[in-house]
VEXDREN-2710 file (C-alpha; in Angstrom, 1 decimal):
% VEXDREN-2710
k/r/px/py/pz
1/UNK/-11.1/-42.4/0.0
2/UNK/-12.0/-43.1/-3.6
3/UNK/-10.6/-41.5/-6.7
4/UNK/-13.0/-39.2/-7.3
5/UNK/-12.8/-37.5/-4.0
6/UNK/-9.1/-37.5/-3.8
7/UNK/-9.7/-35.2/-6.7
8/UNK/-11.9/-33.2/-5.3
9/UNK/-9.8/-32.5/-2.5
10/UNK/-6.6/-31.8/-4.5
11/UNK/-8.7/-29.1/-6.7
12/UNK/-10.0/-27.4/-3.4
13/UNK/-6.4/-26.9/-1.8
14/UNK/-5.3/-26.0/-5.4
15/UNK/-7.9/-23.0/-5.6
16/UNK/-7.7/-21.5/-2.0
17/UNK/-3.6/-21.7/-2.9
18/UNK/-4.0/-20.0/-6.3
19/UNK/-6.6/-17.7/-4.5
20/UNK/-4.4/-16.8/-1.6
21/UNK/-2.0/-15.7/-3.7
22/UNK/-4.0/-13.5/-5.8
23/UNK/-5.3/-12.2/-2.6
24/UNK/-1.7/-11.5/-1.6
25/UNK/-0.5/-9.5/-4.9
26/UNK/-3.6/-7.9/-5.8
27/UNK/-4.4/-6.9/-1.1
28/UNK/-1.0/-6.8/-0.9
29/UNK/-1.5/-3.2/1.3
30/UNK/-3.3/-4.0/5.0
31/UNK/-5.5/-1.0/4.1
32/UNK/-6.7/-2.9/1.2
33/UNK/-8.8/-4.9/3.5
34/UNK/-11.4/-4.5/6.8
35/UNK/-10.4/-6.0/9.8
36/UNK/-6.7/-6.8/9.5
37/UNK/-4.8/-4.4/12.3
38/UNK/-1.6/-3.0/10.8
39/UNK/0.5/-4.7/13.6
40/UNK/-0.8/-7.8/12.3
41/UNK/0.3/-7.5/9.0
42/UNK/3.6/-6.3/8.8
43/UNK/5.6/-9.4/7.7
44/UNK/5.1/-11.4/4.0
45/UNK/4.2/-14.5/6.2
46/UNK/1.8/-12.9/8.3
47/UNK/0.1/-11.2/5.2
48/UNK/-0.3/-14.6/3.4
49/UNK/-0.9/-16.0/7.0
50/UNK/-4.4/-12.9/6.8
51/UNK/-5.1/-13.9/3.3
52/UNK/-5.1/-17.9/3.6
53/UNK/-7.2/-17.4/6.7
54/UNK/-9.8/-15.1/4.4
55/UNK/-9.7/-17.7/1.4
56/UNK/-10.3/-20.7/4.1
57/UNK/-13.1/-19.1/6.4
58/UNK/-14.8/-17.7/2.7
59/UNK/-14.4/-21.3/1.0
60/UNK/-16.0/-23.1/3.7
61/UNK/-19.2/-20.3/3.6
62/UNK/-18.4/-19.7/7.4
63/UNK/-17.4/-16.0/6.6
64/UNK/-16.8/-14.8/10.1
65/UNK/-17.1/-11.3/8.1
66/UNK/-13.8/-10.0/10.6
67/UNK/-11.8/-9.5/7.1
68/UNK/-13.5/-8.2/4.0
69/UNK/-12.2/-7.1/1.0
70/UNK/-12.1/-2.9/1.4
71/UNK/-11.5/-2.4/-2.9
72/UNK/-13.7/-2.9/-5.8
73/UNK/-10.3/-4.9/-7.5
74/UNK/-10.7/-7.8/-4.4
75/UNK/-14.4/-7.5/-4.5
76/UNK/-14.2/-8.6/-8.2
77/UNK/-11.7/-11.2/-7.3
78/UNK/-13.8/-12.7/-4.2
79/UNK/-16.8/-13.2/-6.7
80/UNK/-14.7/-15.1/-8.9
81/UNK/-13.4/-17.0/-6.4
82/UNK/-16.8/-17.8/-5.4
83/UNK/-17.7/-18.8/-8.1
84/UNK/-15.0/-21.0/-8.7
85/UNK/-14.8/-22.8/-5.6
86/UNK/-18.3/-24.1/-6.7
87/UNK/-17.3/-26.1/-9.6
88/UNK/-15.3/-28.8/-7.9
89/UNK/-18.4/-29.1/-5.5
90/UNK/-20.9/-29.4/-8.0
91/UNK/-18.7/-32.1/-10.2
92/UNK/-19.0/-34.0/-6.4
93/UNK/-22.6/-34.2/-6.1
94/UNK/-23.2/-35.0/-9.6
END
């Protein structure tokens, strides 16, 4: 792996850990969000377990669309996330 990709990769797992975090304080309550079961979602780990899962599936554009963000707040955060998350790809291909 060469320099410039080992960058690359430490950037990405810096932003979906920055971003799950945000998630986390700012869709802190389950009914913040679509598709996350109360049950689910009771614990601190399984509430950043629900988030990471969101950042991951939305940074790599599979976006199952099972969780979505229910408030204008994470819907303001999500397009700056994905925003974000395309700088480091874009410094790759060019």
């Amino acid at each position: 792996m060469n320099n410039k990709t080992q960058k690359l990769l430490i950037s990405l797992i810096k932003i979906t850990f920055f971003f799950t975090l945000l998630f986390t304080i700012f869709g802190y309550e389950t009914n913040d969000w679509n598709g996350i079961k109360e049950e689910e979602d009771k614990t601190l780990l399984q509430k950043l377990f629900n988030r990471y899962y969101f950042t991951m599936i939305s940074f790599t554009t599979i976006g199952f669309g099972d969780i979505t963000p229910n408030t204008i707040r994470l819907k303001m955060l999500m397009i700056i996330y994905s925003f974000i998350i395309l700088i480091p790809i874009y410094e790759l291909i060019h």
